[in-house]
Each structure stands twice: as C-alpha cells, then as structure tokens.
PDB file of N, H, CA, C and O in Angstrom:
ATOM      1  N   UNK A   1      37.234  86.161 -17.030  1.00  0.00           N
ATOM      2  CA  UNK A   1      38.109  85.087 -17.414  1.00  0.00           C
ATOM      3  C   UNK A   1      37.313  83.791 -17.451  1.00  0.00           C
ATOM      4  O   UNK A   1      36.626  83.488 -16.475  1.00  0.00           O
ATOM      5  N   UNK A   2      37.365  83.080 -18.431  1.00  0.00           N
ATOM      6  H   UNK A   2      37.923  83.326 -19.224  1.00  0.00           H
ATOM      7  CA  UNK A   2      36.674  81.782 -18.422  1.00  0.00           C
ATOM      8  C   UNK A   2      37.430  80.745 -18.028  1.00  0.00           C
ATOM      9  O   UNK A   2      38.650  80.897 -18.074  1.00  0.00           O
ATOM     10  N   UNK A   3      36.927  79.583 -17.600  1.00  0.00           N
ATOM     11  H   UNK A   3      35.935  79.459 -17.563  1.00  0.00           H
ATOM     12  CA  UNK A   3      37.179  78.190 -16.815  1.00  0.00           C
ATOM     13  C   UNK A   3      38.881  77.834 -17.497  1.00  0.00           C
ATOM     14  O   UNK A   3      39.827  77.552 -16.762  1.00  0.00           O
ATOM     15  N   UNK A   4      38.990  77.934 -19.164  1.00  0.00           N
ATOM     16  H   UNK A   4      38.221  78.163 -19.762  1.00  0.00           H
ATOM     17  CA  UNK A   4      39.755  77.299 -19.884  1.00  0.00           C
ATOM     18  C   UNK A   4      41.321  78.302 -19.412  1.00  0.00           C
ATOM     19  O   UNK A   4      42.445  77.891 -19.122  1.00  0.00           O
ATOM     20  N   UNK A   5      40.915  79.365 -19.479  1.00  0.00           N
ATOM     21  H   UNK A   5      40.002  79.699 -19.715  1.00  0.00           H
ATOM     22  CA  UNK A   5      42.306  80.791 -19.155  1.00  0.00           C
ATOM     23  C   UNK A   5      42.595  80.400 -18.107  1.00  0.00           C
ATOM     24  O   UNK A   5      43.751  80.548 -17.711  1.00  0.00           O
ATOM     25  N   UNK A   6      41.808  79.889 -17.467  1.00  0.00           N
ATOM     26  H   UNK A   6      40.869  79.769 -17.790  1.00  0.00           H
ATOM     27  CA  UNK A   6      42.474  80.300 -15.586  1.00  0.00           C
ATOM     28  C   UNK A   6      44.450  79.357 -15.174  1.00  0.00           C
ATOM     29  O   UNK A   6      44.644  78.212 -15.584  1.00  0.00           O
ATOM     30  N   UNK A   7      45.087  79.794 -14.724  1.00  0.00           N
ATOM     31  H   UNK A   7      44.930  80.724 -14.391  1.00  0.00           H
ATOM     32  CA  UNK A   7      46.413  78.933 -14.193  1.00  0.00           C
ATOM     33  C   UNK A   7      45.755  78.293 -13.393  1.00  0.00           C
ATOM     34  O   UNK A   7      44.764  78.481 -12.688  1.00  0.00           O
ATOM     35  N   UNK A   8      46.909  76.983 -13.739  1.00  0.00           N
ATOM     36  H   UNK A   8      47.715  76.830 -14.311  1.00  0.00           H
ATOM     37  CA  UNK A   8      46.059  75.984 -12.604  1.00  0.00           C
ATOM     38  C   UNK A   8      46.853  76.251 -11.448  1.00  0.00           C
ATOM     39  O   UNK A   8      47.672  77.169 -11.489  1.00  0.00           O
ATOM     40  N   UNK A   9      46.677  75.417 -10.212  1.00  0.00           N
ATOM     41  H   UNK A   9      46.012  74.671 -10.178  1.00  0.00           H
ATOM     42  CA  UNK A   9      47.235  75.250  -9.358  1.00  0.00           C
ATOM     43  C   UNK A   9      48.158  74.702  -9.323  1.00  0.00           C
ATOM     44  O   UNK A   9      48.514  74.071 -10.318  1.00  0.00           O
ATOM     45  N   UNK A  10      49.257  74.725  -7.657  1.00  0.00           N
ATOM     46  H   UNK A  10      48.968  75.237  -6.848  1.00  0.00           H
ATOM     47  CA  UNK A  10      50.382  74.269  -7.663  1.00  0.00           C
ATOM     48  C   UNK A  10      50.460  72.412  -7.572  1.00  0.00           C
ATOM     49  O   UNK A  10      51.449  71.719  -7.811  1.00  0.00           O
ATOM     50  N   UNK A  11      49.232  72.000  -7.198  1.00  0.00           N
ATOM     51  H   UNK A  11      48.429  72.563  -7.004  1.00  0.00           H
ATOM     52  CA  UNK A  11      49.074  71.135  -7.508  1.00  0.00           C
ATOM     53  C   UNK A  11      48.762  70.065  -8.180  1.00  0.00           C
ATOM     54  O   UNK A  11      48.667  68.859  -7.948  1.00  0.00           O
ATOM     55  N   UNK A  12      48.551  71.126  -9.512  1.00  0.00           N
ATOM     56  H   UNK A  12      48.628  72.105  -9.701  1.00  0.00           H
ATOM     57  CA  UNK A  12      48.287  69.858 -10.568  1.00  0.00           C
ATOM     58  C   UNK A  12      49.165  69.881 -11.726  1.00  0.00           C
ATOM     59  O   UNK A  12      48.879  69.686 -12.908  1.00  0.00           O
ATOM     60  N   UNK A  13      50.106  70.110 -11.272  1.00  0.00           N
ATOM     61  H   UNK A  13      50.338  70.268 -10.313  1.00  0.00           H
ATOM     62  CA  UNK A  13      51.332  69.940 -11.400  1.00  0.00           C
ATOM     63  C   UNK A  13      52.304  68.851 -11.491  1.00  0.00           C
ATOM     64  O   UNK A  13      52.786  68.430 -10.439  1.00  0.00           O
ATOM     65  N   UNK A  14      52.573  68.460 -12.342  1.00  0.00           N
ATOM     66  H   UNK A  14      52.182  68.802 -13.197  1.00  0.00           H
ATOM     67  CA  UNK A  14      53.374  66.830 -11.706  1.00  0.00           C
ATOM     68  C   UNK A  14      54.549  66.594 -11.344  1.00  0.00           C
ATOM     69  O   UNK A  14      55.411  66.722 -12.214  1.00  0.00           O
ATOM     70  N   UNK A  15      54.960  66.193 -10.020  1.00  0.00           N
ATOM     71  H   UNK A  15      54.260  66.088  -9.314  1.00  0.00           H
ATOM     72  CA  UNK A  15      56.341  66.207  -9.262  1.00  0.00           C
ATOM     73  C   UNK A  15      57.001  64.827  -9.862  1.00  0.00           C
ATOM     74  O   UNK A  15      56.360  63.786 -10.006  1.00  0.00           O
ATOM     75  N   UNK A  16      58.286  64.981 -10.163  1.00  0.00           N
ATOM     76  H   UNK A  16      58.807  65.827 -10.046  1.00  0.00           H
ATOM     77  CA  UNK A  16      58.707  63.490 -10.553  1.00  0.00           C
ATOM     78  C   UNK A  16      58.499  63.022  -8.901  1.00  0.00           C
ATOM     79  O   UNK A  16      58.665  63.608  -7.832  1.00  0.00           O
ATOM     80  N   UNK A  17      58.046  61.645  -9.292  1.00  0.00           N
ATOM     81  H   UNK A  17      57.912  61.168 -10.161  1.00  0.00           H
ATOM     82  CA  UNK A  17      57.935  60.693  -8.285  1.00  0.00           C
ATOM     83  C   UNK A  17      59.447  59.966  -7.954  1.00  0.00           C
ATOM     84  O   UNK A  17      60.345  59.769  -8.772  1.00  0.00           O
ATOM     85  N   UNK A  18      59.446  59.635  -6.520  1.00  0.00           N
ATOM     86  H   UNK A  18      58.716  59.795  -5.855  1.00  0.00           H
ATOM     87  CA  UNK A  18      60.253  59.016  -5.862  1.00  0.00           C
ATOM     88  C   UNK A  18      60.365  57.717  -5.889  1.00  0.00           C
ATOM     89  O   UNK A  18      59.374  57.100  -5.498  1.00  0.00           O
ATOM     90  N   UNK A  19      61.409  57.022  -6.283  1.00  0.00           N
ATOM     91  H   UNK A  19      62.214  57.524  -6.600  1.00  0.00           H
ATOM     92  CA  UNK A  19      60.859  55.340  -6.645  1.00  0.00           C
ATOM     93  C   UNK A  19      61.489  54.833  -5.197  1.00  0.00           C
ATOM     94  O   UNK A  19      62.652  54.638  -4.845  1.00  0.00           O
ATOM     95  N   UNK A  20      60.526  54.736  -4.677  1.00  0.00           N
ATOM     96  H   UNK A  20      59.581  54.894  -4.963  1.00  0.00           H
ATOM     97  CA  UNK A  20      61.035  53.539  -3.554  1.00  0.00           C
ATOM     98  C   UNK A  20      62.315  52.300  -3.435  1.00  0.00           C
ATOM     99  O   UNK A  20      62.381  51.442  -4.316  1.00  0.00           O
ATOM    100  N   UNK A  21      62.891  52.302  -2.756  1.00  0.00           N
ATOM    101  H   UNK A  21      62.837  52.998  -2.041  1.00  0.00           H
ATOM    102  CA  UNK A  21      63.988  51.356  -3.043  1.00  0.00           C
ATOM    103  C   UNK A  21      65.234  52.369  -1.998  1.00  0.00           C
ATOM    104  O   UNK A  21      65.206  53.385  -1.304  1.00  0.00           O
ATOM    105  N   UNK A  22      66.463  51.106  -2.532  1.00  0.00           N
ATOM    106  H   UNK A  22      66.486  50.281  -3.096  1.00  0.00           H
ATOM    107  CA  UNK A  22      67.906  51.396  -1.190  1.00  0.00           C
ATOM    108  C   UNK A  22      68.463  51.707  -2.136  1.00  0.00           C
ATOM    109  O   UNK A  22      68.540  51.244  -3.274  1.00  0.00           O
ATOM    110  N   UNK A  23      69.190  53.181  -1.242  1.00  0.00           N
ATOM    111  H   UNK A  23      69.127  53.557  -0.318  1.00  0.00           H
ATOM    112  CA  UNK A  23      70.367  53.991  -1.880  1.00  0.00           C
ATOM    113  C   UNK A  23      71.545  53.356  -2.004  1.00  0.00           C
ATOM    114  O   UNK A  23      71.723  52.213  -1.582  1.00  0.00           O
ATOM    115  N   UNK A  24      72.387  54.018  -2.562  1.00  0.00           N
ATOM    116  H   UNK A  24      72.242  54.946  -2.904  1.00  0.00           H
ATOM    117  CA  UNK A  24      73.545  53.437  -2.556  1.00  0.00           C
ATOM    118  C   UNK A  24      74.034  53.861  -1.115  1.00  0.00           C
ATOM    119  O   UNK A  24      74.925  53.220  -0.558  1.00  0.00           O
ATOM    120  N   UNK A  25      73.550  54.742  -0.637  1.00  0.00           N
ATOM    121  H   UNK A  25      72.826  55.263  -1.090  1.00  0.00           H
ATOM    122  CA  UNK A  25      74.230  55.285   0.921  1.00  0.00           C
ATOM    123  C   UNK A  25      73.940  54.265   1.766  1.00  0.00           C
ATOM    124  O   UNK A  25      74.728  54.125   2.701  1.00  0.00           O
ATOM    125  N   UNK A  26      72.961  53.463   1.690  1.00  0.00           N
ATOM    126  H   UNK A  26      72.320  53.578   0.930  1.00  0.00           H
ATOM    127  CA  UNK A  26      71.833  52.756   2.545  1.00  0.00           C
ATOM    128  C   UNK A  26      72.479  51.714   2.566  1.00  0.00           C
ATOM    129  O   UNK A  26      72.237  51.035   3.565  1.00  0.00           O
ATOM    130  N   UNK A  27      73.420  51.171   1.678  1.00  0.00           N
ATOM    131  H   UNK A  27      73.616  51.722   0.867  1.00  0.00           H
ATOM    132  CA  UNK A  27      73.810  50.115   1.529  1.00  0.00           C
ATOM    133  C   UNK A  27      75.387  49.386   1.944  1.00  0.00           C
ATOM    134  O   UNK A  27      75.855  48.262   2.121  1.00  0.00           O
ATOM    135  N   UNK A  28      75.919  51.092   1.968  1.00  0.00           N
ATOM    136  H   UNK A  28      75.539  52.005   1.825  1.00  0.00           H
ATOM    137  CA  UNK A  28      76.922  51.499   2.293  1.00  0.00           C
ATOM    138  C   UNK A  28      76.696  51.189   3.976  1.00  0.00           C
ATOM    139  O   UNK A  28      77.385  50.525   4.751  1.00  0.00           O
ATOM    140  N   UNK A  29      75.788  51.741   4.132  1.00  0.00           N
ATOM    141  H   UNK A  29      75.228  52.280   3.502  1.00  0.00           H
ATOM    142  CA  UNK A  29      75.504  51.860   5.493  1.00  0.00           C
ATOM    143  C   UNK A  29      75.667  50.400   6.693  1.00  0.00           C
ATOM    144  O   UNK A  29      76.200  50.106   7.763  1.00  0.00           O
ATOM    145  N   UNK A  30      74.822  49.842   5.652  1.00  0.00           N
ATOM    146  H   UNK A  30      74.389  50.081   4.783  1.00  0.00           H
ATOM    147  CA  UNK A  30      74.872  48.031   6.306  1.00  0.00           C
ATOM    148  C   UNK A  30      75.640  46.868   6.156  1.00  0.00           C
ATOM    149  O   UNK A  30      75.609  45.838   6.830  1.00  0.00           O
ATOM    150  N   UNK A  31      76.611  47.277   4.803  1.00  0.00           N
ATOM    151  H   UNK A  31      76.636  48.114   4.255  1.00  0.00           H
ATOM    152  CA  UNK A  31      77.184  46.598   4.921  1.00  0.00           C
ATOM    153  C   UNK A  31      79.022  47.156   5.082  1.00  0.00           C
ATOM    154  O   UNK A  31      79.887  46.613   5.769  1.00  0.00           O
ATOM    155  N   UNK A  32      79.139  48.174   4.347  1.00  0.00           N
ATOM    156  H   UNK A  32      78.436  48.615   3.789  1.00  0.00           H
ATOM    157  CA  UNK A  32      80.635  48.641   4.572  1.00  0.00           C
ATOM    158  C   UNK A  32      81.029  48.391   5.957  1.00  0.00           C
ATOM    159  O   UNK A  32      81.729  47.507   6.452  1.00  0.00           O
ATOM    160  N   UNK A  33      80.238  49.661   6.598  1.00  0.00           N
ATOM    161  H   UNK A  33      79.669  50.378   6.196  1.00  0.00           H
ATOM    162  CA  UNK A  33      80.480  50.225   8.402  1.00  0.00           C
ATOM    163  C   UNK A  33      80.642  48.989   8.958  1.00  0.00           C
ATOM    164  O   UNK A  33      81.815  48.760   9.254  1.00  0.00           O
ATOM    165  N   UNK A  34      79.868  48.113   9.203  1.00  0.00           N
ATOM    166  H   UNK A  34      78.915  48.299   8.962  1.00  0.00           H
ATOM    167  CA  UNK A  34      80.177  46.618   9.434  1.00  0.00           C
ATOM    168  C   UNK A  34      81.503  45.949   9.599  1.00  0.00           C
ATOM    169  O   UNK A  34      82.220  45.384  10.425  1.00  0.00           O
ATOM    170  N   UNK A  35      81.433  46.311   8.398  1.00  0.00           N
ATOM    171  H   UNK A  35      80.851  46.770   7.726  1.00  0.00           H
ATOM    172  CA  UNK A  35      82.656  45.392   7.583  1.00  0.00           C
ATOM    173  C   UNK A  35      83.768  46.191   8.347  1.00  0.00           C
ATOM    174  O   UNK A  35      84.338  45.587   9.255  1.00  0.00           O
ATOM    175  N   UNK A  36      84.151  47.522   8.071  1.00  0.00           N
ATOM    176  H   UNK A  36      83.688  48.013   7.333  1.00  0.00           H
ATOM    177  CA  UNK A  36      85.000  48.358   8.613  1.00  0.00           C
ATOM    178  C   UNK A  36      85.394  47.911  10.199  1.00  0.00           C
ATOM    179  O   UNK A  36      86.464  47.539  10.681  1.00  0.00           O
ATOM    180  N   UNK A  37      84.190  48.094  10.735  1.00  0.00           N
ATOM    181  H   UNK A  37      83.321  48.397  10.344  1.00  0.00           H
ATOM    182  CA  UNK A  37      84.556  47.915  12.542  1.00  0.00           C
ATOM    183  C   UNK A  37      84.933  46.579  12.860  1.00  0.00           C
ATOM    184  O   UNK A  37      85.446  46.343  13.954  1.00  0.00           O
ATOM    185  N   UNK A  38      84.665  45.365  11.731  1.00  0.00           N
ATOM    186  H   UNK A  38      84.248  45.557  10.843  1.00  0.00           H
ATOM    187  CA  UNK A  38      84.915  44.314  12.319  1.00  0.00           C
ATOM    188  C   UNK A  38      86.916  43.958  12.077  1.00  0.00           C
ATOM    189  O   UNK A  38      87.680  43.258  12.742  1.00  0.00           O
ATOM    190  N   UNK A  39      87.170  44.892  10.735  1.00  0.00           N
ATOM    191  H   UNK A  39      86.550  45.460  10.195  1.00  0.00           H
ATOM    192  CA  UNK A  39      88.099  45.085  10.544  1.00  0.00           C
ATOM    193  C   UNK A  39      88.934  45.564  11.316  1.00  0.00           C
ATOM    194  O   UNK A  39      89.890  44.850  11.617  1.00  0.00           O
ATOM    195  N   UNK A  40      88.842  46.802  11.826  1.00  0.00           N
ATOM    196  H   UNK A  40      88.065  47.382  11.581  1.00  0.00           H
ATOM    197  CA  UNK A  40      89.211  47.428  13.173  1.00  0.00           C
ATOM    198  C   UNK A  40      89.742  46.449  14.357  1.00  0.00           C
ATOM    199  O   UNK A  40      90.902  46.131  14.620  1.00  0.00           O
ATOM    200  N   UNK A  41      88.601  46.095  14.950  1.00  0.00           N
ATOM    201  H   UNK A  41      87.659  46.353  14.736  1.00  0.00           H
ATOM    202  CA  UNK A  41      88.439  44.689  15.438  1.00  0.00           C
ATOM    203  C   UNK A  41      89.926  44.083  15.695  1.00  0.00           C
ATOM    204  O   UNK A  41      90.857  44.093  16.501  1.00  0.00           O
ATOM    205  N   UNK A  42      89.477  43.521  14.386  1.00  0.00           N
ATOM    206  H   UNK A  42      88.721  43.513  13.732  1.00  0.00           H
ATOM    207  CA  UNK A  42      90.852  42.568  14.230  1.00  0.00           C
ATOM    208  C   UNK A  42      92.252  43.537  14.067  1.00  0.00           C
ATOM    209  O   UNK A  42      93.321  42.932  14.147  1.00  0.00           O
ATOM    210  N   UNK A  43      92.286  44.815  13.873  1.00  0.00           N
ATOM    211  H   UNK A  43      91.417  45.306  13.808  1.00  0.00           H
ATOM    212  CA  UNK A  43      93.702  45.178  13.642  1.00  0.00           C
ATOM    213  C   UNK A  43      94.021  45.621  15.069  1.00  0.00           C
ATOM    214  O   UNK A  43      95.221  45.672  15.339  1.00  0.00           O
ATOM    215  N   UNK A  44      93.093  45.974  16.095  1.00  0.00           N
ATOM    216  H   UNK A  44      92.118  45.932  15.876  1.00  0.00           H
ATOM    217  CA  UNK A  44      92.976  46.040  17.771  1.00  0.00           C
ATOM    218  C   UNK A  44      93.502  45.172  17.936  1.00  0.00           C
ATOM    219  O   UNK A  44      94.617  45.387  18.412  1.00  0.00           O
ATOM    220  N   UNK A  45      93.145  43.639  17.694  1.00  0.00           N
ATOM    221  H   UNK A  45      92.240  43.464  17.307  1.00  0.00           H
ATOM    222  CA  UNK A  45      93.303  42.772  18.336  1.00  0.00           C
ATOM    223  C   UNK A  45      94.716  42.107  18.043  1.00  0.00           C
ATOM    224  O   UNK A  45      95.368  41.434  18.840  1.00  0.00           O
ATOM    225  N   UNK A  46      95.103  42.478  16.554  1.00  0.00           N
ATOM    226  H   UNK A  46      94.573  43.025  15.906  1.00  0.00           H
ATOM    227  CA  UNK A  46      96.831  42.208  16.495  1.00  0.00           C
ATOM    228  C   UNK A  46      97.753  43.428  17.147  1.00  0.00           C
ATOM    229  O   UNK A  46      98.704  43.316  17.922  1.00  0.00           O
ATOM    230  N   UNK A  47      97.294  44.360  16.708  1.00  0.00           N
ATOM    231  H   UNK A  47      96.522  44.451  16.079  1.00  0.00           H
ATOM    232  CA  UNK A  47      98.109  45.257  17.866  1.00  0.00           C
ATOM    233  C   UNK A  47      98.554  45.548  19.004  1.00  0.00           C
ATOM    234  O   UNK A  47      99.454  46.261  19.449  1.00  0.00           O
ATOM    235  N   UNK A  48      97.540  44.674  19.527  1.00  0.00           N
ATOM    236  H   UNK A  48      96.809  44.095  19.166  1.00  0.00           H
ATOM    237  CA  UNK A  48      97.353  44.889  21.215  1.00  0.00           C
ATOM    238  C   UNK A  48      98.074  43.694  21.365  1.00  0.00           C
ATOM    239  O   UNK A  48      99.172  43.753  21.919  1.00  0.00           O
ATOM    240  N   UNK A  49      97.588  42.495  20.915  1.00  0.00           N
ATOM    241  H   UNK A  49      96.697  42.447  20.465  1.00  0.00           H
ATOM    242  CA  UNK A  49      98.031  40.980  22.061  1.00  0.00           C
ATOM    243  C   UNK A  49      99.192  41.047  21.177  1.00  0.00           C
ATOM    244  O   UNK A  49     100.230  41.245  21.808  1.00  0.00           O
ATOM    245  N   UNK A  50      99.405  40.901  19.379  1.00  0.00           N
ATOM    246  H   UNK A  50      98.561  40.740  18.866  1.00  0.00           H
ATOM    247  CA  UNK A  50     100.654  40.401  19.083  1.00  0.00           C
ATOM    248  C   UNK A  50     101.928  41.109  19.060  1.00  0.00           C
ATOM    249  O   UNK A  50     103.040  40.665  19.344  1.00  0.00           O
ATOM    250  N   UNK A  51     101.535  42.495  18.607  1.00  0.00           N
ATOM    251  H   UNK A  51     100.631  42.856  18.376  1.00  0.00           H
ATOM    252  CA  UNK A  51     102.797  43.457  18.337  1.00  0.00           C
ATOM    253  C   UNK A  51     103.155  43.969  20.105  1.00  0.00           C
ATOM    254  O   UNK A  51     104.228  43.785  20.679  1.00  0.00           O
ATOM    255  N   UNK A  52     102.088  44.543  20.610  1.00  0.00           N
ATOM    256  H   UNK A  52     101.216  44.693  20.144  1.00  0.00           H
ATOM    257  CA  UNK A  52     102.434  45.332  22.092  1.00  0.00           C
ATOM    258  C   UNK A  52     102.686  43.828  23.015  1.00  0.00           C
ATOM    259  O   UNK A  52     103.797  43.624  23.504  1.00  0.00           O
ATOM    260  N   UNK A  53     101.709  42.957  23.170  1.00  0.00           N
ATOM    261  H   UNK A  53     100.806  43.124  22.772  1.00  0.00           H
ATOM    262  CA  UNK A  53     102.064  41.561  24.128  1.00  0.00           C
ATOM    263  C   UNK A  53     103.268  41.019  23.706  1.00  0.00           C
ATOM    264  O   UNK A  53     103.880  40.512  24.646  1.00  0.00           O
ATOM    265  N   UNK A  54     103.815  40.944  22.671  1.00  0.00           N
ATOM    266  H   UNK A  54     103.318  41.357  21.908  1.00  0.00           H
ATOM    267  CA  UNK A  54     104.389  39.805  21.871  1.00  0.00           C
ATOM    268  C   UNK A  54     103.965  38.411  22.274  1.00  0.00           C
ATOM    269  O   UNK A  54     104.620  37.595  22.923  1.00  0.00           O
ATOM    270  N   UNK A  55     102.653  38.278  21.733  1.00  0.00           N
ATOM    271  H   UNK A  55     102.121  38.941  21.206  1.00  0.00           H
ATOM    272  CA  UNK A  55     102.544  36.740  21.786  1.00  0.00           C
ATOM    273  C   UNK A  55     101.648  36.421  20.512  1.00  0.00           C
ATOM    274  O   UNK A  55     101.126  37.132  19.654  1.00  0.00           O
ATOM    275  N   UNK A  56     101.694  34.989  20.763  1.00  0.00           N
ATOM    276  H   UNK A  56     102.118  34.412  21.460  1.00  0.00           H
ATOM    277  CA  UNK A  56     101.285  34.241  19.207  1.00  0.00           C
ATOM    278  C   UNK A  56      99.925  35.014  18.781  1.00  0.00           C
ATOM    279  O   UNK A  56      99.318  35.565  19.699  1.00  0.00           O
ATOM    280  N   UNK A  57      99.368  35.108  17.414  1.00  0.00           N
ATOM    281  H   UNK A  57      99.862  34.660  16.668  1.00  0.00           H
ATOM    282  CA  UNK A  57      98.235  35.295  16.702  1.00  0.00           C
ATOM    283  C   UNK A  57      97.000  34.532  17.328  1.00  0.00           C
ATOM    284  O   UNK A  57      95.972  34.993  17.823  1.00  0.00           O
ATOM    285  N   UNK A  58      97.473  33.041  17.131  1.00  0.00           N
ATOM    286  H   UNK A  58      98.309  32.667  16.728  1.00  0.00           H
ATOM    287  CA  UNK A  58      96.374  32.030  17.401  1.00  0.00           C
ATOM    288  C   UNK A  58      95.980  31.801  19.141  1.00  0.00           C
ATOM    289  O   UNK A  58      95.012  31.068  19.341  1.00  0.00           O
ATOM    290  N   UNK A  59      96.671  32.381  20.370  1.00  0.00           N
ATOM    291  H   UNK A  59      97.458  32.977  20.208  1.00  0.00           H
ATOM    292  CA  UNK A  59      96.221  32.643  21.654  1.00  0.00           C
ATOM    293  C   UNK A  59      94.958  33.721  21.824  1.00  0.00           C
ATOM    294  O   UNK A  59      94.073  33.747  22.680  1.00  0.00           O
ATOM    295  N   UNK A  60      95.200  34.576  20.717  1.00  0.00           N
ATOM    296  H   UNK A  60      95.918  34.555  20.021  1.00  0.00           H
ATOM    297  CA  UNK A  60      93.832  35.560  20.543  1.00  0.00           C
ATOM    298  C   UNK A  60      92.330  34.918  20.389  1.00  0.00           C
ATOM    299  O   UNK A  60      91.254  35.324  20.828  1.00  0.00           O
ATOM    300  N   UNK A  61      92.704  33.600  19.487  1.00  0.00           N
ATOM    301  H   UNK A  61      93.578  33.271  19.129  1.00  0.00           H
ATOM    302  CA  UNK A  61      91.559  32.966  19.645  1.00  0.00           C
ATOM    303  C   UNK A  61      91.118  31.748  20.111  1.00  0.00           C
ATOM    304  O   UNK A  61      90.387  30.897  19.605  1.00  0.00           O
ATOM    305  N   UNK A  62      91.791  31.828  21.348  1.00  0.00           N
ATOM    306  H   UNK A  62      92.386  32.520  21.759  1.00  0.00           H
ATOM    307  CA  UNK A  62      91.533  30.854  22.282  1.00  0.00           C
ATOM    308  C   UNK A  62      90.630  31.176  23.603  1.00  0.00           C
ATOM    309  O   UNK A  62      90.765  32.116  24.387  1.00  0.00           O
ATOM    310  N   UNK A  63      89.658  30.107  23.620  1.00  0.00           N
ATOM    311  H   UNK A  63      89.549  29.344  22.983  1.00  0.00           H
ATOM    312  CA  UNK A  63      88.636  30.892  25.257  1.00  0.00           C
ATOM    313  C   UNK A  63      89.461  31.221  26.480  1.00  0.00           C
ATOM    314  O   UNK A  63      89.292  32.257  27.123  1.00  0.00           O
ATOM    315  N   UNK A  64      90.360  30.297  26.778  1.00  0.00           N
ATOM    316  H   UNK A  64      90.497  29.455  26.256  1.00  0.00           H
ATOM    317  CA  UNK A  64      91.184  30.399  27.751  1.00  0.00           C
ATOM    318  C   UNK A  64      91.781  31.965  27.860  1.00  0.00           C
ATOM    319  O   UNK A  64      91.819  32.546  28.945  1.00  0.00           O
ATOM    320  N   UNK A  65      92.156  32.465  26.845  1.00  0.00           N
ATOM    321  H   UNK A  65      92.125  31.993  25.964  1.00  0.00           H
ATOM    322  CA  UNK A  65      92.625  33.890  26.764  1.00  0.00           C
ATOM    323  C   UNK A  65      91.607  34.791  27.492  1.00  0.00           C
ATOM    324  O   UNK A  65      91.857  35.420  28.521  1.00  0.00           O
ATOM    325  N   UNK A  66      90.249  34.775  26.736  1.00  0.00           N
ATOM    326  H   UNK A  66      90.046  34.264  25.900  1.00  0.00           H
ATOM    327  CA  UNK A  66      89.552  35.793  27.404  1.00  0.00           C
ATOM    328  C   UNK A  66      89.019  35.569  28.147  1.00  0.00           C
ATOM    329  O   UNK A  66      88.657  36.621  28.673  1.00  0.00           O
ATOM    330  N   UNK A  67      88.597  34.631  28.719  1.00  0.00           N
ATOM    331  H   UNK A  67      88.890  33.776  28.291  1.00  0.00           H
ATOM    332  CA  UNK A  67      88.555  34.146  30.148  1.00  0.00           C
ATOM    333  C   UNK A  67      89.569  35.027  31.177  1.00  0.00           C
ATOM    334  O   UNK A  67      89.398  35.908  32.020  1.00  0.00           O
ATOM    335  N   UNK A  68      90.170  34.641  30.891  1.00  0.00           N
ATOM    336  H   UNK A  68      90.309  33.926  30.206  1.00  0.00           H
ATOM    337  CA  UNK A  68      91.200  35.622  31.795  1.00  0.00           C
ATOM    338  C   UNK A  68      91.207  36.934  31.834  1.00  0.00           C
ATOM    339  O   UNK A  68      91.096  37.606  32.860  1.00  0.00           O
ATOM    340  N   UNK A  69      91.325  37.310  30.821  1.00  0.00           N
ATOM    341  H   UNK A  69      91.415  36.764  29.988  1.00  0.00           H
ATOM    342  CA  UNK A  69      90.991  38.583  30.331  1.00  0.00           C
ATOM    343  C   UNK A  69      89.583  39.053  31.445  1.00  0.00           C
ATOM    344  O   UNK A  69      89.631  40.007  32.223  1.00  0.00           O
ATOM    345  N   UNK A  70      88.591  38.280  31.300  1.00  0.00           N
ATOM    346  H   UNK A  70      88.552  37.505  30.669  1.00  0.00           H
ATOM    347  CA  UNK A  70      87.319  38.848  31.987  1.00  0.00           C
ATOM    348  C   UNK A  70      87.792  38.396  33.513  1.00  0.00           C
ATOM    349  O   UNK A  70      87.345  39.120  34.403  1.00  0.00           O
ATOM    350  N   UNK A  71      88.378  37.632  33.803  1.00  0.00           N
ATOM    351  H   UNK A  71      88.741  37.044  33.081  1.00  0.00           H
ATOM    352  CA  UNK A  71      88.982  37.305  35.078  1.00  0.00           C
ATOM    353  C   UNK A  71      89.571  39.065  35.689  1.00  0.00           C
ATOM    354  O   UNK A  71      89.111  39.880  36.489  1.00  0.00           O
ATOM    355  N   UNK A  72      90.509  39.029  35.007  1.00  0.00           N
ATOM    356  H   UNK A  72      90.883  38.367  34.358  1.00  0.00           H
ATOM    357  CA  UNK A  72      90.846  40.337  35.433  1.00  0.00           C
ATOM    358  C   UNK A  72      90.201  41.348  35.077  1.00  0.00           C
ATOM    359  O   UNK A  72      90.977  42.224  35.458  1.00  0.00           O
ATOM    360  N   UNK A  73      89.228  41.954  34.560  1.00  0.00           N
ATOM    361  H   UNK A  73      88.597  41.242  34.250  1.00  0.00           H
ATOM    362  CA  UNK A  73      88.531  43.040  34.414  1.00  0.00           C
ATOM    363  C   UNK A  73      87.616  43.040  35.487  1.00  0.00           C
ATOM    364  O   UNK A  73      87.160  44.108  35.898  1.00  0.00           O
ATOM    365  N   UNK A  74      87.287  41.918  36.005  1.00  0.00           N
ATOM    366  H   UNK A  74      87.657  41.051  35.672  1.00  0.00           H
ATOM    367  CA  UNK A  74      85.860  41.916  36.821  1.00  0.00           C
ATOM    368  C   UNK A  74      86.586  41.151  37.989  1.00  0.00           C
ATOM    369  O   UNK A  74      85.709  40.501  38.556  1.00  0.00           O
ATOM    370  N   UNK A  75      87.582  40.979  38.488  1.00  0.00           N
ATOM    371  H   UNK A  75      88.295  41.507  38.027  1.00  0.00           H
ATOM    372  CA  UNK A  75      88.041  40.224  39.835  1.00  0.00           C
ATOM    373  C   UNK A  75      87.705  40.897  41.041  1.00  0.00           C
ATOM    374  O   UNK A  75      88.363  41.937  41.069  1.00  0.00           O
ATOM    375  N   UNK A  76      87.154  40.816  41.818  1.00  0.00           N
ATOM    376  H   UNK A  76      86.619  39.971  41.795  1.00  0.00           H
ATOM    377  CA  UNK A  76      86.809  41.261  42.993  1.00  0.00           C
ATOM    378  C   UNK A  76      87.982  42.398  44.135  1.00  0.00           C
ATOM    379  O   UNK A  76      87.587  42.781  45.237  1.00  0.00           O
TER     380      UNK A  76
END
C-alpha cells in the first residue's frame, strides 16, 4: 500500500469546534434563579407578616421590625 491509499487517522479528522461563550442555561442561571428567590423572598415576607400577622406591608420594612425579630431569635 502506498503513502497516498493509507486511511488516515482519527485525528485528522475535523471536529466542529466549540465556540466559547454563555449558554442560554448559563444565563438563566445568574440571572432568573436570582430573580426567582428574591421573589420568593418577598411573597414569604407578605405571607408571613401581612396575611398570617395581619399587619401593615410597610412595618416589613422597617429596622425596628427586625430588630426585634433578631431580639427574639437570639434572646438569652
């Protein structure tokens, strides 16, 4: 068999190349999930103090609130 007949190898072969760069998953990743839990967040935080407490929206975001809040979680 001469040089020209022979199969080449598996390597000279050409693989499509991978283009570097962010997936759409990747992106999903950093910014949705984020977004989601902070959402969460906030529907915790009306559920809990306004609908189950019955008290105002705007006491949620007051320091005085969680102050207390950490008052009682951590009181001696």
């Amino acid at each position: 068999m001469s040089a020209q007949n022979k199969p080449k190898p598996e390597e000279d072969k050409q693989q499509p190349v991978k283009r570097p760069g962010v997936s759409k998953w990747t992106l999903i990743q950093w910014f949705l999930i984020p977004l989601l839990l902070i959402a969460a967040l906030a529907g915790g935080l009306v559920a809990g103090y306004v609908i189950i407490g019955k008290r105002e929206l705007s006491d949620v975001l007051q320091w005085s609130t969680w102050k207390h809040v950490y008052d009682l979680v951590f009181a001696p």
